[in-house]
N, C-alpha and C positions, 0 to 999 in steps of 0.2 A: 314676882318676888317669891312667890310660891315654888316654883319651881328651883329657882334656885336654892333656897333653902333644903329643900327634899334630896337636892343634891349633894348639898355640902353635909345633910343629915347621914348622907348614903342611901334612898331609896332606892330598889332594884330600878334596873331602866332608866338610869340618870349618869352621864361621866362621872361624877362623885362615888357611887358606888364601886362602880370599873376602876377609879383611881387606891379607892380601902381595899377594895379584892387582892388587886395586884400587891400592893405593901405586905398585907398579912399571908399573904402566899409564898411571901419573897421572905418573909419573918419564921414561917413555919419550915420551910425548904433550908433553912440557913440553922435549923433547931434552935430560935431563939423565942422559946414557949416561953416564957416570963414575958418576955418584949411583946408577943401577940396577947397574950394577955392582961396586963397592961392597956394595951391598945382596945378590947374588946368593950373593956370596962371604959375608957377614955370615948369609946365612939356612942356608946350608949349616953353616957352624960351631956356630949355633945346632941343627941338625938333629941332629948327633953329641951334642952335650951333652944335650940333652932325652933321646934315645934311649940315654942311658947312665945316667939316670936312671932309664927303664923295665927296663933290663937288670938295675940292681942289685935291682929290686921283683920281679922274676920269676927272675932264675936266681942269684940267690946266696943266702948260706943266712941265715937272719934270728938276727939277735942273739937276741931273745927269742920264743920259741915259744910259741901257745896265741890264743884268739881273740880280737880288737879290739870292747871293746863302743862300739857304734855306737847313738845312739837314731833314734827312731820319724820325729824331725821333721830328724834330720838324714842320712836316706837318703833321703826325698822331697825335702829339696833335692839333693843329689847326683844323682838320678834327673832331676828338674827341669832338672839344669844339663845333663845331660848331651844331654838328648832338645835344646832349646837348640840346644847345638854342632852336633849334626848337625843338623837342623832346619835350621838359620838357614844352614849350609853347602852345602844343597842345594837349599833354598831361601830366597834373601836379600831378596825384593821387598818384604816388611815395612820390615826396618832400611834398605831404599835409597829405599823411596817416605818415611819416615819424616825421611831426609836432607834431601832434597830439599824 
């Protein structure tokens, strides 16, 4: 969950990030400085909410105690997704040759 969040936050090294780069790039190349500005301030508000999301998962104290069963085929996707985010975030030449 971590990860994904940091993503959708935009953290460098996450597809998330790679997906706001390319938008505000394609916003500013297009001289639509109001729209990326706009967006700057949208992605920053976004950034607090996601990460107070992670706040509540890690430092506050959990309603119900004791361990979450998870099965076999669904922590290889999670695992899957995750390798993914970073993956495709540090390296994207897949998903952008795949664009094109």
């Amino acid at each position: 969950m971590l990860i994904a969040m940091a993503s959708l936050a935009g953290v460098p090294f996450t597809a998330g990030f790679l997906g706001k780069f390319f938008i505000f790039d394609a916003a500013i190349r297009q001289q639509h400085f109001v729209v990326a500005g706009v967006g700057v301030v949208t992605v920053a508000a976004g950034f607090y909410y996601y990460f107070k999301v992670i706040r509540a998962m890690y430092w506050q104290q959990p309603v119900a105690s004791g361990p979450i069963a998870v099965s076999g085929l669904t922590r290889v996707a999670m695992i899957l997704m995750i390798a993914a985010i970073v993956v495709l975030g540090v390296y994207p030449t897949p998903i952008l040759n795949a664009l094109r």
